[in-house]
C-alpha positions in Angstrom: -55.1 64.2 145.4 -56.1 61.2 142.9 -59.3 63.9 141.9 -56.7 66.3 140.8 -55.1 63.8 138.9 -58.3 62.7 137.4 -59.1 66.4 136.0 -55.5 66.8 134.9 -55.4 63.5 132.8 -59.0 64.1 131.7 -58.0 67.1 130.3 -54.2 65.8 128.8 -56.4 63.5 126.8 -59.1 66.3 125.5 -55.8 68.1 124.9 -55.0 65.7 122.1 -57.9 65.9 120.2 -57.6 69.6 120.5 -54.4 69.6 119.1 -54.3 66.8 116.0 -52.4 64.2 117.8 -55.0 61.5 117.7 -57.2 59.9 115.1 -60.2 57.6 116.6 -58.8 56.0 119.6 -55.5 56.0 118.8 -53.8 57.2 122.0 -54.1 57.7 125.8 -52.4 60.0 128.5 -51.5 59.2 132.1 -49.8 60.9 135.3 -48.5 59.4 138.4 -49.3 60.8 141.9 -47.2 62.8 144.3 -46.5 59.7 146.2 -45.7 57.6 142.7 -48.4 54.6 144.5 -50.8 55.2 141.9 -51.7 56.0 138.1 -54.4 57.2 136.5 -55.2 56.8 132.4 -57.4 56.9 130.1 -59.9 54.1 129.9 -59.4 51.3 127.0 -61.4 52.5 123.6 -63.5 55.2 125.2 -64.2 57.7 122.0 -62.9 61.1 122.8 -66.1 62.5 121.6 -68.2 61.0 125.1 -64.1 61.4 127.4 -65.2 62.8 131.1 -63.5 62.4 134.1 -65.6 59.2 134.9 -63.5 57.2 132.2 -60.3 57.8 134.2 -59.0 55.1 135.6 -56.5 54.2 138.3 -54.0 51.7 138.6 -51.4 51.1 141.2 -48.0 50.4 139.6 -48.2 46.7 138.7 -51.0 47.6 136.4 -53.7 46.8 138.7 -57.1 48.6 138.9 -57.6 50.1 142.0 -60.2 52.6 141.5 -63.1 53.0 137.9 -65.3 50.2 137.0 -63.7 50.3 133.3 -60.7 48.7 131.8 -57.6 50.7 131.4 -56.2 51.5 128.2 -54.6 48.5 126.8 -50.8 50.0 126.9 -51.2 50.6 131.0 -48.4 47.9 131.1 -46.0 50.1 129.3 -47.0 53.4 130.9 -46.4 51.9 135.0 -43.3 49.8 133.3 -41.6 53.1 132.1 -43.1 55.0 135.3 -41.0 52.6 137.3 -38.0 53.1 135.8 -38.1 56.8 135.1 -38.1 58.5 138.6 -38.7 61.9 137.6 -41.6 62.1 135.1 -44.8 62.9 136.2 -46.7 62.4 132.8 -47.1 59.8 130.0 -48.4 60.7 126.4 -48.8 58.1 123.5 -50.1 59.3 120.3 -50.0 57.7 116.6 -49.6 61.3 115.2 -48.8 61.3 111.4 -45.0 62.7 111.3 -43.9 61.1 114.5 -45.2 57.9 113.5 -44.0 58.1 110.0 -40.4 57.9 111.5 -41.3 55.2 113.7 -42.5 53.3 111.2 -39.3 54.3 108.8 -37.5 52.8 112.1 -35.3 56.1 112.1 -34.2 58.7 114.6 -35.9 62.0 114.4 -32.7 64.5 113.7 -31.8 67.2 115.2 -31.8 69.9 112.8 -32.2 73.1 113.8 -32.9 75.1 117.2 -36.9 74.4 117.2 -35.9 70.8 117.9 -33.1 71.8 119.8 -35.6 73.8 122.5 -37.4 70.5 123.2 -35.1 68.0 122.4 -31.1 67.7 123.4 -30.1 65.3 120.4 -32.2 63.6 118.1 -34.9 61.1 119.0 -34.6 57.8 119.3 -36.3 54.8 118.1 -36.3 51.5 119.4 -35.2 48.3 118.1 -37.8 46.0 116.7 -39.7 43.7 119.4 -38.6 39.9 118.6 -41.7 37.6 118.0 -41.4 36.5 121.4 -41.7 39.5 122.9 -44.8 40.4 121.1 -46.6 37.1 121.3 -45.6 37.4 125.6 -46.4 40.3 127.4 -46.1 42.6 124.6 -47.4 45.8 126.0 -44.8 45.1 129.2 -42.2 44.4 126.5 -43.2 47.6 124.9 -42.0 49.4 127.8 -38.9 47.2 127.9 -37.1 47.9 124.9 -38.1 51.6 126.0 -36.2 51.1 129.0 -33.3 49.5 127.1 -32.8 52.2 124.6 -32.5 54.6 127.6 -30.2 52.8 129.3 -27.5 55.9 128.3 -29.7 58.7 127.7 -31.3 60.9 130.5 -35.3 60.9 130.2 -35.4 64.6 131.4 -33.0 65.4 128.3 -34.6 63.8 126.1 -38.7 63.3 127.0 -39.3 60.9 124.0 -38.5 57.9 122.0 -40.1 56.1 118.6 -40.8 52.4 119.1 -40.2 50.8 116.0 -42.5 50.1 113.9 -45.3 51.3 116.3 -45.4 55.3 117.3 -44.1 57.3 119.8 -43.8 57.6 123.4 -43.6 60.9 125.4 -43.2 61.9 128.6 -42.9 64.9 130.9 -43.3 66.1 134.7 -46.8 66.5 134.6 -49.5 64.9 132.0 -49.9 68.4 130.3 -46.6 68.8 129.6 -46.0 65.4 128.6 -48.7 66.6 126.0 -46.9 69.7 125.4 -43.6 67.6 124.4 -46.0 65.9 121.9 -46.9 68.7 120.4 -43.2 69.2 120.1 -42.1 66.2 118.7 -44.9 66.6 116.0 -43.8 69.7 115.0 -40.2 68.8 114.5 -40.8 65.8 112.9 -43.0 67.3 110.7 -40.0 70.1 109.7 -37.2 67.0 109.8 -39.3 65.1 107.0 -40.1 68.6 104.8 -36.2 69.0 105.5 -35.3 65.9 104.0 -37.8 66.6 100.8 -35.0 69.2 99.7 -31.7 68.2 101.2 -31.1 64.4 100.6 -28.5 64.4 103.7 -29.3 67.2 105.4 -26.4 68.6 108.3 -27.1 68.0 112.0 -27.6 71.4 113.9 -24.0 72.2 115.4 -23.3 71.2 119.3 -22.7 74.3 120.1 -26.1 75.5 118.6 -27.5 72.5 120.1 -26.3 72.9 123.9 -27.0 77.0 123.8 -31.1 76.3 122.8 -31.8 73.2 125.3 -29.6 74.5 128.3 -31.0 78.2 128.0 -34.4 76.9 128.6 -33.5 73.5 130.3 -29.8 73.6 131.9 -29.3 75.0 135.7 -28.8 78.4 134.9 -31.6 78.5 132.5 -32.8 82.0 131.4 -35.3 81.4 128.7 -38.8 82.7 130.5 -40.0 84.1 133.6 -38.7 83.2 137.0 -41.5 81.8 139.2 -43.1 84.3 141.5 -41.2 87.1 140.2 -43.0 90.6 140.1 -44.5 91.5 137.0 
């Protein structure tokens, strides 16, 4: 089972070279087993130039290495933290990627503006509020996680599989590592399109609720139709 794992997080981490999200070292993905006893991420600075499945790394949920002779990425903390408290994702993906990051670093939501966001993303995307001095200087990658947590505490993680911690970059998440990957593709792309947005509109409309709820709950609600249905003839 934790082999699996190891090939699928291997490859969520190629997977963001391959698709722009990461400059240098500047991210890491994870999954959780079946049994949610164990994690396994990327190890701490390895260039994704030499990344094989060796530099995978497992952790049981208090951050502790259980299996790889290297250190884990330095945000493990945040990753088992949010892992805890989210039940039902599978995957964790952290990236620095230019447009997301802008808006983290602006300290602003990612808008909802039109029905490419709207497939991905029921509402816009929040951002965290600023980590206090304390909270960096103590446990800072655990308090990370926390004011992730907090910022969730009336929004549904399935709904909405990402947030912006301020000043920092985002967070996303899914029910496996590749599509926890796949949603940061996502949020790339519509934050990309929310800041060209903005270069011609000053104040730009939200996309209507009723636009809103028709794209997310025709691919993501329980009578979804968007797509095939699984093991369906061709």
């Amino acid at each position: 089972m934790l082999e699996q794992l190891k090939e699928e997080v291997c490859q969520a981490n190629l997977d963001l070279v391959k698709h722009g999200l990461v400059t240098l070292t500047w991210g890491n993905a994870s999954g959780i087993s079946e049994d949610r006893e164990h994690v396994v991420i990327k190890a701490s600075g390895v260039s994704y130039d030499e990344l094989q499945q060796k530099h995978m790394v497992v952790v049981d949920l208090e951050g502790n290495v259980i299996e790889g002779s290297l250190r884990p990425s330095s945000d493990t903390p945040t990753h088992v933290l949010l892992y805890r408290n989210f039940k039902t994702i599978g995957g964790i993906t952290h990236t620095h990627s230019r447009y997301a990051t802008i808006f983290a670093q602006a300290r602003q939501d990612i808008p909802c503006l039109g029905t490419t966001h709207a497939d991905h993303f029921y509402g816009s995307v929040p951002v965290t509020r600023p980590l206090t001095e304390e909270e960096v200087n103590d446990a800072y990658e655990v308090n990370t996680g926390q004011v992730i947590v907090e910022r969730f505490a009336e929004l549904d993680p399935v709904a909405m599989p990402a947030v912006l911690v301020a000043g920092h970059a985002p967070f996303v998440w899914g029910p496996t590592p590749g599509k926890s990957v796949d949603n940061a593709i996502a949020l790339e792309a519509v934050a990309e399109m929310a800041l060209g947005v903005r270069q011609l509109v000053t104040d730009p409309l939200p996309l209507e609720a009723y636009v809103l709820d028709k794209h997310f709950l025709r691919k993501h609600g329980p009578d979804a139709y968007y797509g095939q249905v699984p093991d369906s003839d061709p």
